[in-house]
C-alpha positions as a printed Julia matrix, in Angstrom:
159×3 Matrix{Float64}:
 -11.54   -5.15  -13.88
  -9.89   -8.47  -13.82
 -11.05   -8.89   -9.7
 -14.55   -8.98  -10.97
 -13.9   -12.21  -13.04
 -14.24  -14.67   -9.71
 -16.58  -15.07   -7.09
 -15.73  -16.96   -3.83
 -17.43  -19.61   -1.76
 -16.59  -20.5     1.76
 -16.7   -24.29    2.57
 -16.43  -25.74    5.8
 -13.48  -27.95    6.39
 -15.44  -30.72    7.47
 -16.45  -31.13    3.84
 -12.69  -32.23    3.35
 -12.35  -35.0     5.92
  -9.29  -35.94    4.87
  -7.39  -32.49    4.47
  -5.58  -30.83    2.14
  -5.01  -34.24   -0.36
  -8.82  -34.4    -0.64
  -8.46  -29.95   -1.59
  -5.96  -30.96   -4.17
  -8.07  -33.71   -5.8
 -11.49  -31.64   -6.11
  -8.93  -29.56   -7.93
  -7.91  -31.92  -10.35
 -10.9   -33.37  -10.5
 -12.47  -29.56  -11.71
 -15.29  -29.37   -8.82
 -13.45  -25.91   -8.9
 -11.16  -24.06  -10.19
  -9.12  -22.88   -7.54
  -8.94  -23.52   -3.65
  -7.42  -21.74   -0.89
  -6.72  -23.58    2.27
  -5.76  -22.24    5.39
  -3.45  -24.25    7.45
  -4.37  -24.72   11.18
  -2.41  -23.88   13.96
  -1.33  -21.35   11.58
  -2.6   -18.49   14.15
  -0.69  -20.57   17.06
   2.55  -20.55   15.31
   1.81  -16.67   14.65
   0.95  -15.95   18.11
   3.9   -18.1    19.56
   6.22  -16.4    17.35
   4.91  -12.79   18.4
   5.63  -14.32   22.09
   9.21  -15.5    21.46
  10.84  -14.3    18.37
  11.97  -17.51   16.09
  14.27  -16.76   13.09
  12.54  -19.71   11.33
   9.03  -18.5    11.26
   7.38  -18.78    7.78
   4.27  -16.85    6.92
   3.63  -18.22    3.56
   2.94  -21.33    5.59
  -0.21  -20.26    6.58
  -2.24  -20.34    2.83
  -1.66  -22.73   -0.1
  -3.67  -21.76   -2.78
  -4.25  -24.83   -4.82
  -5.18  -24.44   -9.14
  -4.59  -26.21  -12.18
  -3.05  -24.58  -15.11
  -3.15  -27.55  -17.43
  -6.71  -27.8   -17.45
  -6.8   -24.28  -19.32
  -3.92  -22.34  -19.42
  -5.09  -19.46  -21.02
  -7.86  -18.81  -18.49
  -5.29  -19.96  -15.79
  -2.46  -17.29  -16.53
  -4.62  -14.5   -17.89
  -7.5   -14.56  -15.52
  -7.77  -16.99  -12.86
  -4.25  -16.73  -11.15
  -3.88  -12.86  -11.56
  -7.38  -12.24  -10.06
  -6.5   -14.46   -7.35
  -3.3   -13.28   -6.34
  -4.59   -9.53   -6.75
  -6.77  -10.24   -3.97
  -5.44  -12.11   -1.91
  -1.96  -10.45   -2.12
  -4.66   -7.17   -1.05
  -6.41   -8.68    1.95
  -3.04   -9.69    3.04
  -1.35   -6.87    2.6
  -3.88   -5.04    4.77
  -4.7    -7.81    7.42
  -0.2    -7.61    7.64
  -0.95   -3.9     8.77
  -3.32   -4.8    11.05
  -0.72   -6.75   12.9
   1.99   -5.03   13.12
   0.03   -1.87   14.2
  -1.5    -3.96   17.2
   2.3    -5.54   17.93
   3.89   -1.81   17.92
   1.06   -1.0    20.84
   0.58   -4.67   22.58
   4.62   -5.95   22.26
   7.05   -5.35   24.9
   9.74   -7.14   22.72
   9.6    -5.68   19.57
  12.71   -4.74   18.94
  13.81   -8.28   19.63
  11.38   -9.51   17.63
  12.53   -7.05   14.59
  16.14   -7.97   15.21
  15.13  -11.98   15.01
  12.21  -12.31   13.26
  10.99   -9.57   11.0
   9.49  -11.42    8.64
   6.64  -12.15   11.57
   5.91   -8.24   11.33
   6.6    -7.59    7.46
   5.19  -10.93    6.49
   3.04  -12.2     9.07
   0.91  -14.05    6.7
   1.4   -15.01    3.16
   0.49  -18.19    0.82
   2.45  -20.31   -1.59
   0.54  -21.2    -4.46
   0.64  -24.8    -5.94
  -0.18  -25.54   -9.23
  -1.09  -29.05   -9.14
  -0.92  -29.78  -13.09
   1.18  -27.36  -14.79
   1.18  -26.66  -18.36
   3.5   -28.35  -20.1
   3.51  -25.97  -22.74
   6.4   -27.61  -25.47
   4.25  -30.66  -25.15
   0.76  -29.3   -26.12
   2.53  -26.48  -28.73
   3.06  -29.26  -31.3
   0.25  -31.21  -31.31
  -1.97  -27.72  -31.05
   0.23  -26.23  -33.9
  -0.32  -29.37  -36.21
  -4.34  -29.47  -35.56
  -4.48  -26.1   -36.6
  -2.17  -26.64  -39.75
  -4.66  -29.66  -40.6
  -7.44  -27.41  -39.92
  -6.99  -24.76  -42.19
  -5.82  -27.09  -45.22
  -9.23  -28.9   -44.65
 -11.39  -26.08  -44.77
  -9.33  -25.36  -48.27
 -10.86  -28.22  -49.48
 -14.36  -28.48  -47.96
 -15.3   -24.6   -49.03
């Protein structure tokens, strides 16, 4: 199955001193392939919209998931970002119902809080991903296409 393809490694934040730019460039700098960050005071902002409905609240603020599709784009599209997404979109999904069971039994404003803010009971938590070095793919095409067109008419005349 394609959720067997990656294994996971928690790391303190204090390895990251100076946040989420110092995330990014271990990215780009391939120490890994792909990082996922959680935002703090993301549970605050949660909690306080649970507490007082807000129309703005924003659960995809919560995670960034931080990769790098030019360093590989094959690997990137066909493994790396669909195994990542299927499980985090998973653990989401069922951490979301979670919630929202515990709100039905623990909120005395619910309905207020459907009418303003569903999105903190649907959505409570989601994450954006950003792809730090996208591949620019009519850029690499041409110069792939013509090394492979040089290739083959130099194996014509080394065999």
């Amino acid at each position: 199955s394609e959720l067997s393809y990656i294994t996971w490694t928690a790391v303190p934040s204090s390895q990251f001193p100076n946040g989420l730019d110092q995330v990014a460039t271990a990215v780009i700098e391939e120490k890994t392939w792909v990082a996922i960050t959680i935002h703090s005071g993301a549970t605050s902002r949660l909690q306080a919209s649970y507490a007082s409905p807000n129309a703005s609240y924003d659960g995809s603020e919560a995670i960034t998931v931080y990769g790098e599709e030019a360093r590989n784009e094959n690997a990137f599209r066909n493994i790396i970002a669909p195994s990542v997404q299927g499980q985090i979109e998973a653990i989401l999904q069922k951490f979301s119902v979670q919630l929202a069971v515990q709100q039905s039994t623990q909120t005395s404003n619910l309905t207020a809080l459907l009418a303003t803010s569903p999105q903190t009971i649907v959505t409570p938590v989601w994450y954006t991903l950003n792809n730090l070095k996208p591949f620019e793919e009519p850029v690499a095409a041409a110069v792939t296409l013509i090394g492979l067109i040089y290739q083959l008419i130099l194996t014509f005349f080394v065999v």
